[in-house]
ZANU-615988 format. One record per atom (N, C-alpha, C, O): residue number from 1; atom name; y, z, x. Coordinates in steps of 0.05 Angstrom, whole numbers, plus 5000, padded with zeros to 4 digits. Layout:
REM ZANU-615988
R NUM CA Y Z X
...
//
This chain:
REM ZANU-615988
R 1 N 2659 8739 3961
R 1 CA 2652 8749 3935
R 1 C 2669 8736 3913
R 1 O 2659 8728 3892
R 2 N 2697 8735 3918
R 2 CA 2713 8722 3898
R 2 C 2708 8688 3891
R 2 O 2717 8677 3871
R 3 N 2692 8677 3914
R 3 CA 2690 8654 3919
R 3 C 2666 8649 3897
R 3 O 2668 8634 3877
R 4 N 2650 8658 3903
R 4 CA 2621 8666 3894
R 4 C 2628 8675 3860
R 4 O 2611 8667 3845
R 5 N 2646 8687 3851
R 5 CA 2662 8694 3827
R 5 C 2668 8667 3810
R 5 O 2659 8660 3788
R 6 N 2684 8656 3825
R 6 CA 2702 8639 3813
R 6 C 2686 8618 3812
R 6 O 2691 8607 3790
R 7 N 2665 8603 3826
R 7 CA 2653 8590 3827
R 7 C 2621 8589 3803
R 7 O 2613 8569 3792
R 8 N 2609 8615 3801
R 8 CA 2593 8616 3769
R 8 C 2611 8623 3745
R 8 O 2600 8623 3723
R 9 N 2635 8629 3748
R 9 CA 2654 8628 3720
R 9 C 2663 8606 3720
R 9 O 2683 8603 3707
R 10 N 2654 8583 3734
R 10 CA 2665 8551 3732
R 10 C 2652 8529 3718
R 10 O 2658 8510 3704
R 11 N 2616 8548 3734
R 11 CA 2588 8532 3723
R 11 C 2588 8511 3749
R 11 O 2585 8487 3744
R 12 N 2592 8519 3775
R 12 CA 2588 8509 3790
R 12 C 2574 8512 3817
R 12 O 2582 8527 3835
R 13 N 2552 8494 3819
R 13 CA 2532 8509 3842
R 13 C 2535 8499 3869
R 13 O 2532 8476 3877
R 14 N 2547 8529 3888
R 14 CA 2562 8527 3909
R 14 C 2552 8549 3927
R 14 O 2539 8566 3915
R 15 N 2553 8553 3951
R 15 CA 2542 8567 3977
R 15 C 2572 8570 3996
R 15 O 2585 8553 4006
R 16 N 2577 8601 3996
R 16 CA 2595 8603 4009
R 16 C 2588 8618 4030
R 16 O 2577 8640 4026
R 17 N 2594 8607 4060
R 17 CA 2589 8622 4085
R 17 C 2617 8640 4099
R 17 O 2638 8630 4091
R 18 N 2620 8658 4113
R 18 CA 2635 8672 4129
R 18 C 2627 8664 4149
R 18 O 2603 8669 4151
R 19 N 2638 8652 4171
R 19 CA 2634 8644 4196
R 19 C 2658 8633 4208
R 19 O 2679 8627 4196
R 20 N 2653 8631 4234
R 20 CA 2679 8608 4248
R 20 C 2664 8588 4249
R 20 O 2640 8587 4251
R 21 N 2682 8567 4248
R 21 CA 2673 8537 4252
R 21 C 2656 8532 4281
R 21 O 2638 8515 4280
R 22 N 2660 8548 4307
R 22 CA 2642 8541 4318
R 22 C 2615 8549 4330
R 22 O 2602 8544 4350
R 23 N 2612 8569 4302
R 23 CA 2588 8588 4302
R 23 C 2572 8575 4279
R 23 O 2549 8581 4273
R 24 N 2586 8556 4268
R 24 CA 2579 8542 4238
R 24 C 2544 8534 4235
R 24 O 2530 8533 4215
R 25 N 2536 8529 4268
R 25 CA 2505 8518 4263
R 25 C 2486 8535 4271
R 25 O 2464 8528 4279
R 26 N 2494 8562 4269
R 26 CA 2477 8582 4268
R 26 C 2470 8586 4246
R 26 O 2447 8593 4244
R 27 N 2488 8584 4217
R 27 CA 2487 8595 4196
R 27 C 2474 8573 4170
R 27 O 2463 8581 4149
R 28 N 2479 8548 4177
R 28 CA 2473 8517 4169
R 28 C 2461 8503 4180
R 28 O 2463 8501 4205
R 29 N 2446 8490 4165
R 29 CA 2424 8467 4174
R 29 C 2427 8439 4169
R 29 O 2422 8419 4183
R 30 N 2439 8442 4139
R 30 CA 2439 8418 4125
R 30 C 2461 8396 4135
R 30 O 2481 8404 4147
R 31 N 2457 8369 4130
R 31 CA 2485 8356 4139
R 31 C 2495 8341 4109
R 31 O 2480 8338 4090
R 32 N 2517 8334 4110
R 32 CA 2525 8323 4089
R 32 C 2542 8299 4082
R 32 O 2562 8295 4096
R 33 N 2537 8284 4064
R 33 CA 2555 8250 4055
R 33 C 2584 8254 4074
R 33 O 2594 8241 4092
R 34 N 2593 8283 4058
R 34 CA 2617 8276 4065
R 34 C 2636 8307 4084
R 34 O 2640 8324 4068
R 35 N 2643 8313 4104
R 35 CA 2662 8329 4120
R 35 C 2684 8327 4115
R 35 O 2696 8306 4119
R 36 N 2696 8352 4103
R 36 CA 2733 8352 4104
R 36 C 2741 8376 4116
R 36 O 2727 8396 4115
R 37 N 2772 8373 4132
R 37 CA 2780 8383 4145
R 37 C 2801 8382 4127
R 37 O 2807 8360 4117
R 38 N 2817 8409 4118
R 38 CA 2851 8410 4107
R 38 C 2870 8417 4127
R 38 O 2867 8423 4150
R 39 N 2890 8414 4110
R 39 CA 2914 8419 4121
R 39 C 2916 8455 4131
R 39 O 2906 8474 4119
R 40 N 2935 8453 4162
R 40 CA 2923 8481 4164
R 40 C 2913 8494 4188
R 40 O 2918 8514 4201
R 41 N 2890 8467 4189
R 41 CA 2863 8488 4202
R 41 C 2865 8487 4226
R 41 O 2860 8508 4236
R 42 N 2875 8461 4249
R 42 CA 2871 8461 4272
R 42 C 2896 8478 4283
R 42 O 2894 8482 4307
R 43 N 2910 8485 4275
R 43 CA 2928 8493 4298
R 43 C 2919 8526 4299
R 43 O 2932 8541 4313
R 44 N 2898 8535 4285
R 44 CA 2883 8560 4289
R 44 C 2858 8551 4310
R 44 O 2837 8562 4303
R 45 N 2856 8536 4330
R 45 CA 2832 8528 4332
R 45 C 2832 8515 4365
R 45 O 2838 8492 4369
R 46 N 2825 8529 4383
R 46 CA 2833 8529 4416
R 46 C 2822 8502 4422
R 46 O 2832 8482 4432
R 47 N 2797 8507 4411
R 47 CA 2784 8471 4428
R 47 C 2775 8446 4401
R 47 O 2759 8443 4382
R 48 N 2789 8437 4410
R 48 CA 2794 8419 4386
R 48 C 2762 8392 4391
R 48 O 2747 8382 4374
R 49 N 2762 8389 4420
R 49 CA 2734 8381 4425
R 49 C 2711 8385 4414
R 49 O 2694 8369 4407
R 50 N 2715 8415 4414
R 50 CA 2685 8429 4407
R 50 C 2685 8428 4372
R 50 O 2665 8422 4360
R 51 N 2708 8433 4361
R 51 CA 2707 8435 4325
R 51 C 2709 8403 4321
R 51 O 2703 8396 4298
R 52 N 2718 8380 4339
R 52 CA 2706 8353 4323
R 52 C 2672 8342 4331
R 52 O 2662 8322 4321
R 53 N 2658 8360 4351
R 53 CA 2631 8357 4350
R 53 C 2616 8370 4337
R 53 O 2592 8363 4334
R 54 N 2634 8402 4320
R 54 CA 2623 8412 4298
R 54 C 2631 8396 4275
R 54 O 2619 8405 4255
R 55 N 2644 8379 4268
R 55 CA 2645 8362 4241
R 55 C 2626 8334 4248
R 55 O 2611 8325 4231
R 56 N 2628 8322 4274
R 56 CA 2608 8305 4269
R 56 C 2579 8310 4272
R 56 O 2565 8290 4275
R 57 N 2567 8336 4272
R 57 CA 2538 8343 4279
R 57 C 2540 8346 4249
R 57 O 2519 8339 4239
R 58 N 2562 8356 4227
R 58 CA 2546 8361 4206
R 58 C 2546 8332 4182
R 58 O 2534 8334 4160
R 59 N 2559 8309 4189
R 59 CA 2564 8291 4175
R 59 C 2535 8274 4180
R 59 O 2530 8267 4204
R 60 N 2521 8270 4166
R 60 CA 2491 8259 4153
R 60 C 2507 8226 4162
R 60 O 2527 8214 4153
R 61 N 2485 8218 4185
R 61 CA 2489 8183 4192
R 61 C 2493 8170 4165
R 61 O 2478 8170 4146
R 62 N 2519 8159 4169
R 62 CA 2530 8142 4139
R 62 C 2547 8150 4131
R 62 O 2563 8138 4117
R 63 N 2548 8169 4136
R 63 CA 2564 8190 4122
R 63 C 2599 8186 4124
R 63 O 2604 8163 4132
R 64 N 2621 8200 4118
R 64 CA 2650 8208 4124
R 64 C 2656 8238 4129
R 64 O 2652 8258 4116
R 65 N 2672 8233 4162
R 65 CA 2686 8263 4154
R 65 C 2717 8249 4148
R 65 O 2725 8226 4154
R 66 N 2730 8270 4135
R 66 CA 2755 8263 4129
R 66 C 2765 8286 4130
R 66 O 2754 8308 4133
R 67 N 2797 8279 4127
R 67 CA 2830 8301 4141
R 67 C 2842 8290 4128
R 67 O 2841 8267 4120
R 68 N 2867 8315 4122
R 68 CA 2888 8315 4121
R 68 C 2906 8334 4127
R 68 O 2905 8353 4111
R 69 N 2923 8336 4145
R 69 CA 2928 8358 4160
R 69 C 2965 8357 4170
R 69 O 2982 8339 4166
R 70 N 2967 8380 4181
R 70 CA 3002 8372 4189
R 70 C 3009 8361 4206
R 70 O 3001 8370 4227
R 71 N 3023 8341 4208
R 71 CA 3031 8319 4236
R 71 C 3033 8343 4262
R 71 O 3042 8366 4260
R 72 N 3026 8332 4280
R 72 CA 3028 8351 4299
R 72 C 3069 8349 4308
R 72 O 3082 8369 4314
R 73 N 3082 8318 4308
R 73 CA 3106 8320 4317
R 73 C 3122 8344 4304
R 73 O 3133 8359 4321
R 74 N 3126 8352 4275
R 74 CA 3146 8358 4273
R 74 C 3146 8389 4270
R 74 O 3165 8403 4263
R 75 N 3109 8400 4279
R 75 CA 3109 8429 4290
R 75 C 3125 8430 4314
R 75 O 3128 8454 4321
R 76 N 3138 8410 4334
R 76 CA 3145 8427 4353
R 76 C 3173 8438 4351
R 76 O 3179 8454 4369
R 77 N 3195 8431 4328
R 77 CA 3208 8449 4319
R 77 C 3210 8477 4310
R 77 O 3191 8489 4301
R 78 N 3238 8490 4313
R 78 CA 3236 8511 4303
R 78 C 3241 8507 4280
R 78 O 3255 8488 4275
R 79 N 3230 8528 4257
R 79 CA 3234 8527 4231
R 79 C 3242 8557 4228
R 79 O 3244 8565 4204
R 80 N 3245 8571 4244
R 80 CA 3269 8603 4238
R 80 C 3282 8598 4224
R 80 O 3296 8577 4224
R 81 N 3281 8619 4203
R 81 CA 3309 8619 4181
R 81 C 3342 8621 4195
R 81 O 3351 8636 4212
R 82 N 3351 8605 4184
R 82 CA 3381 8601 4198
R 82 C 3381 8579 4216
R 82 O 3402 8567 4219
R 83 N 3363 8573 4227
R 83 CA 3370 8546 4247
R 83 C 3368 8516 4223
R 83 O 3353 8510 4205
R 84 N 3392 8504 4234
R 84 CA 3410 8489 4212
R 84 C 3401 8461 4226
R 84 O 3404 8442 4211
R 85 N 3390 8454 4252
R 85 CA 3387 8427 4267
R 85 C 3350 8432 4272
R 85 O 3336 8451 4267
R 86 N 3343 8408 4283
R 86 CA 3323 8405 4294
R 86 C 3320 8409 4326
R 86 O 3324 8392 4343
R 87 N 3310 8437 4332
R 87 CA 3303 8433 4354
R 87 C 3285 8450 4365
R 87 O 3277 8471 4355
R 88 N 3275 8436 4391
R 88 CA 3250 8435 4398
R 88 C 3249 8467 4413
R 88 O 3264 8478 4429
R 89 N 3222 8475 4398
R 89 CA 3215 8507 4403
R 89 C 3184 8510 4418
R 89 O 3177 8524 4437
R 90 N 3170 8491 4404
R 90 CA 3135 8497 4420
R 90 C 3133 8462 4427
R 90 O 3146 8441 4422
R 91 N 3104 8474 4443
R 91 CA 3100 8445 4455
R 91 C 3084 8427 4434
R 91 O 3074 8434 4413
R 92 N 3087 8397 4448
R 92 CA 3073 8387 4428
R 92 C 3042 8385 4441
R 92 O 3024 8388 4424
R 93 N 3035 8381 4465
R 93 CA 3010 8377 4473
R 93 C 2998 8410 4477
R 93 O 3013 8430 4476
R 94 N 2966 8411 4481
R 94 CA 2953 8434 4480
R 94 C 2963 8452 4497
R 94 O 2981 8437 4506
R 95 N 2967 8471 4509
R 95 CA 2981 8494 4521
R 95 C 2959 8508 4529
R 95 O 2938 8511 4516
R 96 N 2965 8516 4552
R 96 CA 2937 8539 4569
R 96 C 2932 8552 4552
R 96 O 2911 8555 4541
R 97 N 2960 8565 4547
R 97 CA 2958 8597 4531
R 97 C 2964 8586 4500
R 97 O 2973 8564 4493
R 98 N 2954 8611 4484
R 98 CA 2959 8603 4458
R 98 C 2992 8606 4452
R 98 O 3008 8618 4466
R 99 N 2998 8592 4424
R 99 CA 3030 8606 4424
R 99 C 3024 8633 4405
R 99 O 3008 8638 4387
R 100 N 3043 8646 4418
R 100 CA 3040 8676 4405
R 100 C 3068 8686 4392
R 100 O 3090 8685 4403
R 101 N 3064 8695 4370
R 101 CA 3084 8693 4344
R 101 C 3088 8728 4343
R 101 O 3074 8740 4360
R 102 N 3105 8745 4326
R 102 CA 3102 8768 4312
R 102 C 3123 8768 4297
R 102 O 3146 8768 4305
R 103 N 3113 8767 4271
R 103 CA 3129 8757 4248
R 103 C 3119 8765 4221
R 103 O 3095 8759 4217
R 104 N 3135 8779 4195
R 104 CA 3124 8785 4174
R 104 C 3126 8767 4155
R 104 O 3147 8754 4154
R 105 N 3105 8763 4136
R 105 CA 3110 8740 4123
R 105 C 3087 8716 4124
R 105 O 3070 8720 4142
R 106 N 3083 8700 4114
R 106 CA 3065 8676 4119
R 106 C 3070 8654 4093
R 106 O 3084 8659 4073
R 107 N 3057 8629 4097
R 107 CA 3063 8613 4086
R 107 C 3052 8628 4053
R 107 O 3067 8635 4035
R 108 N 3030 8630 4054
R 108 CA 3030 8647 4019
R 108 C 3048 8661 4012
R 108 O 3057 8657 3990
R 109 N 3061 8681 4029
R 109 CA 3076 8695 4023
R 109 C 3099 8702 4036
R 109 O 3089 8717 4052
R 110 N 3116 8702 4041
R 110 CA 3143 8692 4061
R 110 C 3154 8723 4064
R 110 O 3162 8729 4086
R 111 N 3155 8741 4044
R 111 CA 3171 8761 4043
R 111 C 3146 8781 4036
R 111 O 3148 8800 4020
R 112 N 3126 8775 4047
R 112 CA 3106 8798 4054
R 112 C 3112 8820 4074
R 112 O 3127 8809 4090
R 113 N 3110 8837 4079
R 113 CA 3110 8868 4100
R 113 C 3083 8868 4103
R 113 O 3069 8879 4087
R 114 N 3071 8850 4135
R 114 CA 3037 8855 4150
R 114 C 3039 8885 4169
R 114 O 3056 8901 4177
R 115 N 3022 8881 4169
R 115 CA 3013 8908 4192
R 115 C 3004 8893 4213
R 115 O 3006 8899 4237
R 116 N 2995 8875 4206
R 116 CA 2986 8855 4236
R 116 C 3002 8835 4235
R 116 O 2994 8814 4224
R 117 N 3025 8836 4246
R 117 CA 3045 8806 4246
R 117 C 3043 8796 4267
R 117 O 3061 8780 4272
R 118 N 3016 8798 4291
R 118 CA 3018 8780 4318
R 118 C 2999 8762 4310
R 118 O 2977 8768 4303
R 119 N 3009 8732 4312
R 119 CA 2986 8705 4312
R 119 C 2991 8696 4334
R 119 O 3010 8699 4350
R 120 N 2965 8679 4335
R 120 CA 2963 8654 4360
R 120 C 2951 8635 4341
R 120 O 2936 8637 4322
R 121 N 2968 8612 4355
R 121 CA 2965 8583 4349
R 121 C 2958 8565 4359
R 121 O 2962 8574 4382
R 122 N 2948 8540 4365
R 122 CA 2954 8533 4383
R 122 C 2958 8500 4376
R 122 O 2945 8490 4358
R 123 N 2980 8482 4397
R 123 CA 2980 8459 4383
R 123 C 2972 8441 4397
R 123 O 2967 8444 4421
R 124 N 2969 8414 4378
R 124 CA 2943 8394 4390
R 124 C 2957 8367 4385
R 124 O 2961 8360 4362
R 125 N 2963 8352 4407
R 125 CA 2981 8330 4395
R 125 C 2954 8300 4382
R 125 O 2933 8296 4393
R 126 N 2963 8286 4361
R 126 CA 2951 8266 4346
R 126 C 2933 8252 4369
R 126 O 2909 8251 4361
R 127 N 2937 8241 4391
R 127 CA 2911 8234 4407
R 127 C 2894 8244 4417
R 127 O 2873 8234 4424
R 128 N 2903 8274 4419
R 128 CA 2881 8289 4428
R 128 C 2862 8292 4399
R 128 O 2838 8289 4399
R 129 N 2874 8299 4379
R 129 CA 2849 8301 4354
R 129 C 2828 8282 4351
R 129 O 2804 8285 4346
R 130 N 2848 8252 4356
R 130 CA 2836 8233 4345
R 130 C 2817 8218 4374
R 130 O 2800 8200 4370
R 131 N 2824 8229 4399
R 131 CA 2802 8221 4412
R 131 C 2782 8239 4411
R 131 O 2759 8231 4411
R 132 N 2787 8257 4410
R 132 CA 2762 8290 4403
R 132 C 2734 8275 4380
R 132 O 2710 8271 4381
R 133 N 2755 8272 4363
R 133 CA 2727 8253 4337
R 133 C 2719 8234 4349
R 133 O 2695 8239 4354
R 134 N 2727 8207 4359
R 134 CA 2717 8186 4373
R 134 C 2699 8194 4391
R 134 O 2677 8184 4389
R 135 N 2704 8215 4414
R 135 CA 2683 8225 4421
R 135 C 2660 8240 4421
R 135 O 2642 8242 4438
R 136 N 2662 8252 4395
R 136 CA 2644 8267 4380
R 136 C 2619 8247 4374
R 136 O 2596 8253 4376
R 137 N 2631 8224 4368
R 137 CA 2608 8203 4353
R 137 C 2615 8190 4328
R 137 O 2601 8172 4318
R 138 N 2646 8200 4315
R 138 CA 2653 8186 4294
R 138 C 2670 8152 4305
R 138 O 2679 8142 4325
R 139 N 2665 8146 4284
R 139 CA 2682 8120 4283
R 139 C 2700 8120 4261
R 139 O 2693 8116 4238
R 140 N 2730 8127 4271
R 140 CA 2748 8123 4255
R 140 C 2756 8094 4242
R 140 O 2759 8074 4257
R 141 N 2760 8093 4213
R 141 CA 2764 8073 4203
R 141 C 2794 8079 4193
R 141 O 2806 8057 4191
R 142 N 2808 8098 4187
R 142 CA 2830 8090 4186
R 142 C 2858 8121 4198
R 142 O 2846 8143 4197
R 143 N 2875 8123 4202
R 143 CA 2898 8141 4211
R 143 C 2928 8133 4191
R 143 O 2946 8118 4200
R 144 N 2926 8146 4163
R 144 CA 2958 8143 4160
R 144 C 2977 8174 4163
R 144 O 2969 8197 4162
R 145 N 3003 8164 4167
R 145 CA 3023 8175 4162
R 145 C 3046 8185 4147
R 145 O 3065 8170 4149
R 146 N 3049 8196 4139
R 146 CA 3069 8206 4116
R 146 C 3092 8220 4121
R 146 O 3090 8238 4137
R 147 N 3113 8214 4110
R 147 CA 3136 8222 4120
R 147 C 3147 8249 4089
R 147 O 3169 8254 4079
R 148 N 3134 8253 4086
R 148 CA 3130 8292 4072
R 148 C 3111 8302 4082
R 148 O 3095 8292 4098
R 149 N 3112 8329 4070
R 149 CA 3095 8345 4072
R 149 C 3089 8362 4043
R 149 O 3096 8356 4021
R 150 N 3073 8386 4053
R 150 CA 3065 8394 4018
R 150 C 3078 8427 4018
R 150 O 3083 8440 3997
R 151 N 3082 8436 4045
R 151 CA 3109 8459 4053
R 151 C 3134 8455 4055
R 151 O 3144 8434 4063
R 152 N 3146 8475 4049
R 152 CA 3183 8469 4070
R 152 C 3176 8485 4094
R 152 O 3170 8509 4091
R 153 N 3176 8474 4118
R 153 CA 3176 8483 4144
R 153 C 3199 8497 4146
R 153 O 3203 8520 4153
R 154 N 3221 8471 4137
R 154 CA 3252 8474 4160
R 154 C 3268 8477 4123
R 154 O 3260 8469 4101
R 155 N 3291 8491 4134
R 155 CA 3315 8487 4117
R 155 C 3320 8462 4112
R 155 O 3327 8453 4091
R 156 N 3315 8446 4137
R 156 CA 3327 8416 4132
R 156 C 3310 8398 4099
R 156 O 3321 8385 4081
R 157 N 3279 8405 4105
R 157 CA 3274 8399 4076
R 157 C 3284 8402 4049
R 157 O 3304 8416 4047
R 158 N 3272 8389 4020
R 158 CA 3284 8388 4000
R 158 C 3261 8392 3982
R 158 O 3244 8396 3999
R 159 N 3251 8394 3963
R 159 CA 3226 8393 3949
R 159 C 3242 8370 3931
R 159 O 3267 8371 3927
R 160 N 3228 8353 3922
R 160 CA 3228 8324 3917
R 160 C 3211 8325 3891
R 160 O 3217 8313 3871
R 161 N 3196 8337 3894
R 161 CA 3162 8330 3863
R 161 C 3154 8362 3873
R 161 O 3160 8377 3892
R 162 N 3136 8364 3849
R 162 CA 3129 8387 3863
R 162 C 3100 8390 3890
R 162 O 3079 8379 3884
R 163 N 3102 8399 3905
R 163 CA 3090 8398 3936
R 163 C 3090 8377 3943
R 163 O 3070 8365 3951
R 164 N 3118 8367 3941
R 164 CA 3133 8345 3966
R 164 C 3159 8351 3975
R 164 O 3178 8354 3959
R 165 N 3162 8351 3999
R 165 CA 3186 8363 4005
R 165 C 3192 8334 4026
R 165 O 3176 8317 4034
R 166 N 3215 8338 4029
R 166 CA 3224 8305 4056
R 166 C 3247 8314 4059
R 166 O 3259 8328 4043
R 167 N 3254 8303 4084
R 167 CA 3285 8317 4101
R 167 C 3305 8311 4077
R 167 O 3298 8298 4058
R 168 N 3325 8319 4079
R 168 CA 3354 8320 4059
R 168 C 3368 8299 4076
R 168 O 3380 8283 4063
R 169 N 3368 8297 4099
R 169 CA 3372 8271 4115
R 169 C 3360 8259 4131
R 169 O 3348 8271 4148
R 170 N 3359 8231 4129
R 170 CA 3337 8215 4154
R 170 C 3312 8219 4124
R 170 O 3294 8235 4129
R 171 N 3311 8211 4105
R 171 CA 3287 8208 4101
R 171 C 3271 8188 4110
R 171 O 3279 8165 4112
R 172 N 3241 8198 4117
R 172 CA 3228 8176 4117
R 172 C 3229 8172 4156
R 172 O 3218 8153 4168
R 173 N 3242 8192 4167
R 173 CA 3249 8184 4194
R 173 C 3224 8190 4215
R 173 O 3216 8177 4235
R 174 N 3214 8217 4202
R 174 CA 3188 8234 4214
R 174 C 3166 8237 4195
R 174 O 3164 8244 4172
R 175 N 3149 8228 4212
R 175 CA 3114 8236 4191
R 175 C 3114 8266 4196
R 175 O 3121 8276 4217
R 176 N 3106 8279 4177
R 176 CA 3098 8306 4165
R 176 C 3065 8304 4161
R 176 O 3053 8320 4175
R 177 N 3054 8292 4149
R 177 CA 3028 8289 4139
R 177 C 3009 8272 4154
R 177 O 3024 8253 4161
R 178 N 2989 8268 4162
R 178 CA 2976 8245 4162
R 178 C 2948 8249 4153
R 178 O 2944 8272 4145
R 179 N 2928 8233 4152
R 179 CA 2896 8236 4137
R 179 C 2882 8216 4160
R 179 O 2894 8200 4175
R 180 N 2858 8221 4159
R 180 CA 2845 8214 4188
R 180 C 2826 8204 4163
R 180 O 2830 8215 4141
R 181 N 2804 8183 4166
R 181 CA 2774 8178 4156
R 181 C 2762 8162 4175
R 181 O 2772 8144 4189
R 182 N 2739 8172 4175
R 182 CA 2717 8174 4203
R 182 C 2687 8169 4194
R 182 O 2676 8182 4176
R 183 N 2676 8151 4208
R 183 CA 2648 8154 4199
R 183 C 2624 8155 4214
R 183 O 2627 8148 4237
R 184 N 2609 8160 4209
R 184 CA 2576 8165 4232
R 184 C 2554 8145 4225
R 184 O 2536 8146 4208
R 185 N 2562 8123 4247
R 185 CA 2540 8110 4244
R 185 C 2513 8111 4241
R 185 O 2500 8091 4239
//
């Protein structure tokens, strides 16, 4: 509804669905020029197989999907308040089980009080995404890397510009970012 709000107080004609991504073609028909994926989304998301054959069923032959999303390396640190080094807390490749968190707070809001503070995550290391699309049917045309990000994960970050943050040491050492573009023949 807010979506739906904000969107005719803009003068802009838009269709907003409630769904999960892999219920998406129950609710949709249409395919489109172009598919984007943000920052965010996959590490909510068990089969990473099945949501890059839901972005390439909806990208119209010719078309692009495109990403930009968080490096999978430097999730597998901990970023707990107080830990002062880099070290390794979750895995980097997919995990049977999800990882399971309980924690108040979230990236919108850090010093929130939830009533539901248990998440699952789960993480997906960069070949598995990027063979998931290749097998979907896209043809990737390009994979960069970036050594920021647009959060502070870790203490070790710095904000630099505003939503750029890069280590306080070693810059430039670890990609944070990368963007995927893909196309359907």
């Amino acid at each position: 509804e807010a979506a739906t709000s904000l969107a005719e107080e803009a003068g802009i004609n838009a269709r907003f669905l409630a769904t999960d991504v892999y219920s998406l073609p129950k609710k949709l028909e249409e395919q489109f020029d172009i598919v984007y994926t943000s920052y965010g989304a996959l590490c909510w998301l068990p089969d990473v197989p099945r949501w890059a054959a839901m972005a390439c069923h909806f990208v119209k032959p010719g078309g692009i999907f495109y990403m930009v999303e968080f490096h999978p390396f430097p999730c597998v640190f901990d970023g707990s308040s107080g830990v002062s080094g880099l070290s390794i807390r979750y895995p980097y490749f997919t995990p049977e089980e999800p990882i399971r968190e309980e924690e108040d707070g979230s990236y919108a809001e850090p010093e929130a009080r939830l009533a539901n503070r248990v998440t699952y995550s789960w993480s997906h290391g960069l070949g598995e995404i990027v063979s998931a699309l290749i097998a979907a049917g896209l043809r990737v045309e390009f994979l960069h890397e970036f050594p920021f990000t647009v959060e502070r994960f870790y203490e070790l970050l710095e904000e630099v510009a505003p939503r750029e943050f890069r280590l306080k040491e070693h810059d430039g050492s670890m990609p944070f970012l990368y963007s995927l573009r893909a196309r359907k023949d």
